[in-house]
N, C-alpha and C positions, 0 to 999 in steps of 0.2 A: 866619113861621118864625124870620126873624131876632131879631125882637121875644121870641118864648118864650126862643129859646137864652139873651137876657141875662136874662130872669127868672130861669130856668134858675141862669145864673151869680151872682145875684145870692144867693136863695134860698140856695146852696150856700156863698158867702162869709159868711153871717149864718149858717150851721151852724158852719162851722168857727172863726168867730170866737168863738162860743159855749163851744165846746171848748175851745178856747186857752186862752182865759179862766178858764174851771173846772178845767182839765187844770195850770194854771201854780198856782194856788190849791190844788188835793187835792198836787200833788205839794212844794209847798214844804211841807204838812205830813207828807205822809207818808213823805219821807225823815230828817225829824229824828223824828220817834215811835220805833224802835230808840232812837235817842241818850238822850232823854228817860226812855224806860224805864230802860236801865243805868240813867241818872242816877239816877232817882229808887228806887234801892234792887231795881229788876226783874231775874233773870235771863234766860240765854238759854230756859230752857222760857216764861219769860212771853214776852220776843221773838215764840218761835212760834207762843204761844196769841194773842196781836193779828194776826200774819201769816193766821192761820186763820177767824178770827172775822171777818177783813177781807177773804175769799172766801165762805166756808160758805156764809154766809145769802145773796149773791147766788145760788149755785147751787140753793138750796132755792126760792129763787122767782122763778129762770129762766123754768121751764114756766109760770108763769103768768103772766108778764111777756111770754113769748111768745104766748100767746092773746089778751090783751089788743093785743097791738102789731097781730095782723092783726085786732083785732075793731073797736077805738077809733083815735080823729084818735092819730097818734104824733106830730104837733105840739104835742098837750094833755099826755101821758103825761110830756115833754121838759121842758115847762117847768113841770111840777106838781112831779115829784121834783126838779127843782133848785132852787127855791122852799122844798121840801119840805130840802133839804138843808141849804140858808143857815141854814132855823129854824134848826133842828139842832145845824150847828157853830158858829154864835154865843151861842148856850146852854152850849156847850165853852168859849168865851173866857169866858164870865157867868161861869163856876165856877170856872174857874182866876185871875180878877180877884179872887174874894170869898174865894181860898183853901179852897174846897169841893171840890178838886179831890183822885182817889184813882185808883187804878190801876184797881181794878173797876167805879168810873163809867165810865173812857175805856172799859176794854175792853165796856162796857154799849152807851154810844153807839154803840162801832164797828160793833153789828151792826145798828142802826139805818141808818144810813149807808151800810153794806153792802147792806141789803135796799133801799134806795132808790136805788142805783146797778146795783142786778139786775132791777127794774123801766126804768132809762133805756136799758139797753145795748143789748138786742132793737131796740126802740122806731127808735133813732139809727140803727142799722146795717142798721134797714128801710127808714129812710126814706131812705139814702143814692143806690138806685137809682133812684128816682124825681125824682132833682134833674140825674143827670145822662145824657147820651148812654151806649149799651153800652160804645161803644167809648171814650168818657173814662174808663169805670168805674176800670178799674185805676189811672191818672195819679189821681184822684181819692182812692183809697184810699191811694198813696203820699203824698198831700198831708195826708190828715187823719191818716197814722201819722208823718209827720214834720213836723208842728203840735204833735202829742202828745208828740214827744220831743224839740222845743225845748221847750216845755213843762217837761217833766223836765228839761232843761236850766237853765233859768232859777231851777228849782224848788230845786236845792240852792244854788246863791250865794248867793240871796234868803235862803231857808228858814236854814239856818248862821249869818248875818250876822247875823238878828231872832233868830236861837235865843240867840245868844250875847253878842250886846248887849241885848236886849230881854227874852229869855224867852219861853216857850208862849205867853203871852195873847195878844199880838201874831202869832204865826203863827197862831193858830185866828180871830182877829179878818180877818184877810188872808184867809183862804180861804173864809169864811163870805160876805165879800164876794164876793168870784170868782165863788161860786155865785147870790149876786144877780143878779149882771151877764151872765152866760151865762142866766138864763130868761130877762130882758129881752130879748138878742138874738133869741132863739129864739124869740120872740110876734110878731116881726115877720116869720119867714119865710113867705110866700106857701104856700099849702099845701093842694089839695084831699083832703080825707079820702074816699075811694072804698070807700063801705059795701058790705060783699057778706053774700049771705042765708047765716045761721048759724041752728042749733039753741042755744034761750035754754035754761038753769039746767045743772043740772048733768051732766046727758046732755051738753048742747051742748060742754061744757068738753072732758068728756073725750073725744067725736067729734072735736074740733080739736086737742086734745095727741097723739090717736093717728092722727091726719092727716098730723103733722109730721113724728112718730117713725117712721111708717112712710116716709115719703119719702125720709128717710134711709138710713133698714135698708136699703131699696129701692135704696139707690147705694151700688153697691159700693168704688167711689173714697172719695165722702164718709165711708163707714164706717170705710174702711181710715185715713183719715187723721186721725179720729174719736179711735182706739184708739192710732196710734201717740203724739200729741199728752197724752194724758191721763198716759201714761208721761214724756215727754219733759220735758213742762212741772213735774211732780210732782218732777221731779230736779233742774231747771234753776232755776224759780224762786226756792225757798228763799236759792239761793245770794246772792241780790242782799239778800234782807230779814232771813233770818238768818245765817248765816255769814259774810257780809262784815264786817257790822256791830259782831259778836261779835270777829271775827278782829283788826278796824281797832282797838278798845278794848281790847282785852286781852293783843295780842303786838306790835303796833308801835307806835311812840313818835310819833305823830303828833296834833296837833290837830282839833278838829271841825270846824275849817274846812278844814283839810287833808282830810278824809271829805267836804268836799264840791266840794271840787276832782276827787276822784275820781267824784265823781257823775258831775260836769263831763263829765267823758272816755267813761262808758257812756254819757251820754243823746247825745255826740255823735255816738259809733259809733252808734246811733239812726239818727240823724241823716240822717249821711252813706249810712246802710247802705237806709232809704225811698227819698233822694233818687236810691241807683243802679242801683234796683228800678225805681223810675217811670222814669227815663230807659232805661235798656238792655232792658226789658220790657215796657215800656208796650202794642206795639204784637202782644204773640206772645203768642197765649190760652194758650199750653199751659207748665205749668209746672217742667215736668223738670229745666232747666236752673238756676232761681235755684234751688230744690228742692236739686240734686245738690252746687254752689259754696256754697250755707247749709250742708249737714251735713258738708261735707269742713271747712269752715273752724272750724266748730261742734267737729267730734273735734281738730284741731290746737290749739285755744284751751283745751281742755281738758287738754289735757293741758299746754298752756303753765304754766294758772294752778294747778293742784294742784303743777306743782315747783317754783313761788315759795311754796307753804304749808311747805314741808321748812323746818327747824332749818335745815340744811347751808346751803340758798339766803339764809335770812335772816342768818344768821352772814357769809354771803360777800359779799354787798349792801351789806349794815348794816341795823339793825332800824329806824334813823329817819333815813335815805340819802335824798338827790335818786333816786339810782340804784336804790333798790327800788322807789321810788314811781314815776317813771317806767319803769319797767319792770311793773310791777302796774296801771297804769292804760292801759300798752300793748295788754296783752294782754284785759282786762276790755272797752276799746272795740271792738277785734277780734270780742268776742264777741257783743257788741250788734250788730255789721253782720252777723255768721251769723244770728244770731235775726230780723230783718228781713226778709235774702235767703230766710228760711222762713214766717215771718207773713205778709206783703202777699200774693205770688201764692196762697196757699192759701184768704187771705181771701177774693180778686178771682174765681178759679177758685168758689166754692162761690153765691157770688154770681148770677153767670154764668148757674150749672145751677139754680137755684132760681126759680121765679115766685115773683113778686110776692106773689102771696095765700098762700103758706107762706112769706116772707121772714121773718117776726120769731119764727115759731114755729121755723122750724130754725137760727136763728141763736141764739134760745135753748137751745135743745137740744144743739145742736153746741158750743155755751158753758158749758153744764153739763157736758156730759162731756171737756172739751179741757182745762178747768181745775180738774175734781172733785178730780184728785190734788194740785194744788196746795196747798189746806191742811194737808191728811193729810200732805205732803212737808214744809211747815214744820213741822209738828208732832214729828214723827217725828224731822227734821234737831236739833231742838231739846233731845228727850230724848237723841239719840246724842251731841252733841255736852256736855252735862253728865258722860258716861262716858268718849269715843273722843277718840283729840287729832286737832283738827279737820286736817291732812294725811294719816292712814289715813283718816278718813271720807270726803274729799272723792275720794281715789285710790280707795276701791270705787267709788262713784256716779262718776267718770272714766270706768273701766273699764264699767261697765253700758252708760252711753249710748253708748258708742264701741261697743259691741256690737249695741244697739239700733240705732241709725243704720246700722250695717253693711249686717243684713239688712232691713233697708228701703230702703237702696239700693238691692241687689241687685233686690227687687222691683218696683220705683220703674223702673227701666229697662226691663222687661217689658213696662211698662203705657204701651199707644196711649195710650188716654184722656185719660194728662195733659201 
């Protein structure tokens, strides 16, 4: 027994090293991609159309990312699309060394890229519970959600510093590797694939896509948190890949390494926000509590950060101040530690209630629908924002989720179940 447990652990440190490694590569490129685009002649609707193109197509072939993770080894699926990814984005550095490089290639690739990380995500997130004990699950998922956001950590200093001494080529050459190096690890992990009797061709497909989704529909928890999630995330996300970005170049006086010093400060609210998830709830299945302290912190943060977008605030601060920046990157890490204290347990919780042999199917599906709004919300944040000045735009969507949040509190307390 004791002998599996360190397999066990071992198995599970060759995952997350995997991660790290590709997580610290996607993200040093994909916080300087905004940059890049202003740069190179893009507005904020192009911003939104890469923000979009750089979800869509994973959600388009979730569902089928998820049949495949309970049908195939999700040890081979892992290290195929990361493999599959390195091609990929060193074919991005090949073109921007030879100067072949255009906005409509990138935004081409991206949904390359995109559809090969909507095939890894099921896959990873099934295979998670099989590496560790039930009851490490949640310590386990706090560790790979703040791996992922040192990660993002590392990913703006690095990313910023090659951007701005080096250029693109060199960031897409560094991530291309990353993704080498994360299948490498991921070949080594120890890993029984446990065949189970399916219907072959296209009957079989759709018997297991509606296996999944009815599992779901089926849980009225899972559902409920389904629905709220796909509103929530649709309003919240953008804010990190369009509006921030948009806001940082075109109304404050600050440098692009300064944009990633503020990285700095969200990916550490991250951070810090995993690491006190795993400790203070590690050992309590039910998730009311990080649930209730995420959405209270979540409407105070909001409302923080939309009255540093006022004229008035930036006039009173100063537009390129120590004192707005640190007061902007205050409130921003704030917001990362709500969004955590709401991610992990809800992840761990759905986990939990899930067997095994619908783990990657309802994780795609639950995936599909928690982040379907997200592009539509870049999108959309993109066009409103070429018309509305981005302080009324961000004070509606304030107000919305602070309304949203409300009455899912209220219903949230209600409910044994979680």
């Amino acid at each position: 027994m004791e002998k599996d447990k360190k397999t066990l652990n071992k198995n599970l440190l060759l995952l997350l090293l995997g991660r790290f490694v590709s997580d610290t590569g996607n993200s040093l490129q994909m916080v300087i991609m905004p940059l890049y685009i202003i740069d190179v002649g893009g507005s904020a609707a192009t911003v939104g159309l890469f923000a979009f193109l750089s979800l869509v197509p994973a959600l388009i072939v979730y569902p089928i990312a998820g049949v495949l993770g309970d049908r195939l080894n999700r040890k081979i699926i892992m290290v195929a699309t990361d493999l599959a990814s390195a091609v990929v984005i060193l074919g991005l550095a090949l073109s921007a060394y030879s100067d072949r490089m255009s906005l409509p290639f990138l935004l081409s690739i991206q949904v390359i890229v995109s559809l090969l990380n909507g095939l890894f995500d099921p896959a990873t997130k099934g295979m998670l519970p099989q590496l560790v004990n039930e009851n490490e699950l949640s310590r386990a998922n706090s560790a790979v959600a703040g791996l992922r956001t040192l990660a993002g950590l590392l990913g703006p200093v690095i990313g910023t510093m090659l951007y701005a001494s080096l250029g693109i080529t060199v960031v897409f050459f560094i991530n291309g590797i990353s993704f080498l190096l994360s299948g490498c690890s991921e070949m080594l992990i120890k890993y029984k694939h446990v065949k189970r009797e399916s219907i072959t061709g296209k009957t079989g497909f759709i018997s297991d896509l509606s296996e999944g989704a009815s599992f779901i529909f089926d849980n009225k928890m899972i559902r409920r948190l389904c629905m709220f999630f796909l509103i929530i995330y649709a309003l919240i996300q953008p804010i990190f890949t369009v509006v921030l970005p948009l806001f940082f170049k075109t109304r404050l006086e600050y440098s692009d390494t300064q944009y990633g010093y503020l990285q700095i400060f969200i990916i550490l609210g991250a951070l810090l926000g995993s690491i006190l998830v795993g400790i203070l709830f590690s050992k309590d299945k039910k998730v009311t509590k990080p649930l209730v302290m995420g959405l209270s912190l979540l409407m105070g943060m909001m409302l923080a950060f939309v009255t540093l977008l006022f004229p008035h605030s930036i006039l009173l601060l100063g537009q390129g101040t120590f004192a707005y920046f640190i007061s902007l990157a205050a409130v921003l890490c704030f917001l990362s530690i709500a969004i955590m204290f709401i991610n992990v347990p809800v992840q761990t919780y759905i986990q939990r209630a899930t067997p095994n042999e619908y783990m990657s199917r309802v994780f795609s599906i639950v995936g599909m629908i928690t982040k379907g709004g997200m592009p539509f919300g870049a999108l959309v944040y993109g066009m409103i924002l070429n018309k509305v000045e981005v302080h009324w735009t961000m004070l509606a969507a304030t107000l919305l989720i602070s309304f949203i949040s409300v009455v899912f509190l209220i219903s949230l307390l209600n409910e044994q179940e979680l």
